[in-house]
MISE-6901 format. One record per atom (N, C-alpha, C): z, y, x; residue number from 1; atom name. Coordinates in pm, whole numbers, padded with zeros to 5 digits, m for minus. Each point is the difference from the previous one (the first is absolute). Example, Ala and Ser with C-alpha at 12.3 -4.5 7.8 and 13.67 -1.06 7.14 Angstrom:
[rec [00780,m00569,01319],1,N];
[rec [00000,00119,m00089],1,CA];
[rec [00000,00120,00090],1,C];
[rec [m00072,00105,m00035],2,N];
[rec [00006,00119,00082],2,CA];
[rec [00073,00109,m00077],2,C];
***
This chain:
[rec [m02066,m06377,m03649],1,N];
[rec [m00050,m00064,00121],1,CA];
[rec [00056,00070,00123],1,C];
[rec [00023,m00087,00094],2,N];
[rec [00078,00056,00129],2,CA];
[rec [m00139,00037,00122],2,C];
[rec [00086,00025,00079],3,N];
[rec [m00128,00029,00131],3,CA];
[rec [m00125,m00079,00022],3,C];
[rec [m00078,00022,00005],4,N];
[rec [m00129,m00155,00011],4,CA];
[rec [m00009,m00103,m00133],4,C];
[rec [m00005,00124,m00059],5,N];
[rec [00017,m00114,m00131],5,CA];
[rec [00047,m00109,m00073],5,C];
[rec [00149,m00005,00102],6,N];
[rec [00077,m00159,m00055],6,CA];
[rec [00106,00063,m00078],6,C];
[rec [00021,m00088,m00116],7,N];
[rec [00105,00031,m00092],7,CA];
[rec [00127,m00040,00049],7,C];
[rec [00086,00090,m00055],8,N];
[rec [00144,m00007,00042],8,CA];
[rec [00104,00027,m00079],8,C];
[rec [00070,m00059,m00048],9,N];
[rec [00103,00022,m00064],9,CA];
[rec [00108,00098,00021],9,C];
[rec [00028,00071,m00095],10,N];
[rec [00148,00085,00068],10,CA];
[rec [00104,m00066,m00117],10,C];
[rec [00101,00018,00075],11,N];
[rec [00133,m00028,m00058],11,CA];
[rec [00042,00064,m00109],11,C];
[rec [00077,m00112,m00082],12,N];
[rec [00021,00044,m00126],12,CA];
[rec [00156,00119,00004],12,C];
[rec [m00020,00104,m00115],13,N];
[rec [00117,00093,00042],13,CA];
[rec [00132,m00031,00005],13,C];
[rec [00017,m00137,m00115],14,N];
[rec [00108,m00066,00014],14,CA];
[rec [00065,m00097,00098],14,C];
[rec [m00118,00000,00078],15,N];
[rec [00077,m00088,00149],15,CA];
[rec [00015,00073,00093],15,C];
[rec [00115,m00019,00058],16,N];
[rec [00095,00078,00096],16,CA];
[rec [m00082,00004,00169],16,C];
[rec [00015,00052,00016],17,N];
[rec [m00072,00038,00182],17,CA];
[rec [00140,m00110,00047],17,C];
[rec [m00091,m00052,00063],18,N];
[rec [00027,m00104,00134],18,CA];
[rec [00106,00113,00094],18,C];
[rec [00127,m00074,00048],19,N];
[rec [00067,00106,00053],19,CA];
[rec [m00051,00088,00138],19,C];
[rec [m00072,m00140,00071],20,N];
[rec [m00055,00051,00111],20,CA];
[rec [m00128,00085,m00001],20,C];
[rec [m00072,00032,m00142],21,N];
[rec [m00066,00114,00004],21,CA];
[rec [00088,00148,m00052],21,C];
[rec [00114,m00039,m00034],22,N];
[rec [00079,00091,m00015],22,CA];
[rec [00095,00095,00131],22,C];
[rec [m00022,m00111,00043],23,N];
[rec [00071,00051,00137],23,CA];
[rec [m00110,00075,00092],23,C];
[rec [m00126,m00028,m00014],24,N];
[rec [m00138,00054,00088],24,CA];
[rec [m00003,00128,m00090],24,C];
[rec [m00011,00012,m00121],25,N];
[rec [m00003,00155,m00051],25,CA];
[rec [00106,00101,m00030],25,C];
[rec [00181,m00141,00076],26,N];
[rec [00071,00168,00025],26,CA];
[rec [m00047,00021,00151],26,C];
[rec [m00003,m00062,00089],27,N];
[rec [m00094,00038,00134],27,CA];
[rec [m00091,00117,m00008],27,C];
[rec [m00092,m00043,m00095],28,N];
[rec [m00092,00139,00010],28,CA];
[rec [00025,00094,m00050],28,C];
[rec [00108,m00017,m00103],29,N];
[rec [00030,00124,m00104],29,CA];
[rec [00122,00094,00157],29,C];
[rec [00047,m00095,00074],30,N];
[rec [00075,00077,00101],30,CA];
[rec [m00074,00070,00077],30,C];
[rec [m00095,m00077,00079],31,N];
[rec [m00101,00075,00056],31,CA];
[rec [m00068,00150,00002],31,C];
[rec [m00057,m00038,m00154],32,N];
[rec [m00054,00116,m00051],32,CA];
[rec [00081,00081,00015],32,C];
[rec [00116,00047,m00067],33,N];
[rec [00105,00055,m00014],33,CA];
[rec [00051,00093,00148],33,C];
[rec [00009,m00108,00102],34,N];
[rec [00004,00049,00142],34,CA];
[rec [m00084,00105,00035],34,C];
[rec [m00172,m00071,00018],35,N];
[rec [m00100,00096,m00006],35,CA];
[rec [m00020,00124,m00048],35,C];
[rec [00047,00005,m00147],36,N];
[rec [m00009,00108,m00086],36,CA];
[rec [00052,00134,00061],36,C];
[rec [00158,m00048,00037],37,N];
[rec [00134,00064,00058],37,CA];
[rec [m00095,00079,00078],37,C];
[rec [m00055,m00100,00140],38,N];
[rec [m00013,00062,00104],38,CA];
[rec [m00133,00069,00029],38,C];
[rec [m00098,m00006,m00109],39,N];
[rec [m00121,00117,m00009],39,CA];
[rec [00059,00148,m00044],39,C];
[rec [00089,m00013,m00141],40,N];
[rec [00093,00109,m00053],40,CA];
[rec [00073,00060,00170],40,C];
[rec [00093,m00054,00018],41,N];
[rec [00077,00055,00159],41,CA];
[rec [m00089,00061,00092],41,C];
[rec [m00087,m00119,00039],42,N];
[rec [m00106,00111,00103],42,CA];
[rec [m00090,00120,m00054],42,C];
[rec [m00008,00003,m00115],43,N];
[rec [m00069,00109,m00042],43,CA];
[rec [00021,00114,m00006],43,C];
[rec [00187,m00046,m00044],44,N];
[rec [00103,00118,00000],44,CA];
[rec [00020,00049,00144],44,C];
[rec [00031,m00082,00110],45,N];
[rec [00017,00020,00139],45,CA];
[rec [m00128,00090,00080],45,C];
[rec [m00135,m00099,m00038],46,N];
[rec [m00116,00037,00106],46,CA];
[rec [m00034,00164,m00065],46,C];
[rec [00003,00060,m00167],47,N];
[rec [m00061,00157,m00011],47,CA];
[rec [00101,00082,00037],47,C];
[rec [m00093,00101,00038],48,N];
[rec [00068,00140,00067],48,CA];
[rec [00072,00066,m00140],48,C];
[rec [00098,00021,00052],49,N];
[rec [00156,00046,m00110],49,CA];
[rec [m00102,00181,m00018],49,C];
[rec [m00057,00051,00115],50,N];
[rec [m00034,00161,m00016],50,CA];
[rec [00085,00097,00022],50,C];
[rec [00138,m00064,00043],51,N];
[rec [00120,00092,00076],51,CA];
[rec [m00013,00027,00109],51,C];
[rec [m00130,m00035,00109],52,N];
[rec [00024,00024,00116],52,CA];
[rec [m00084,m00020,00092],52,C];
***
């Protein structure tokens, strides 16, 4: 059962993703990816190294 109690089907494993949801989850898979980068970078950037 899905949210509020209505049933919902999920897709069978043998049918292929629709391209245009394929294209929305390399989007997010880029995204993320971006994000990731730039928490790692500032983390490295914003702590004190302790040289000085």
């Amino acid at each position: 059962m899905g949210v509020n109690g209505d049933a919902r089907t999920e897709p069978s494993v043998s049918e292929p993703m629709p391209r245009a949801d394929l294209d929305v989850l390399d989007e997010i898979q880029r995204r993320v990816l971006w994000l990731a980068t730039r928490i790692v970078d500032a983390a490295n950037h914003d702590r004190s190294t302790g040289d000085g």
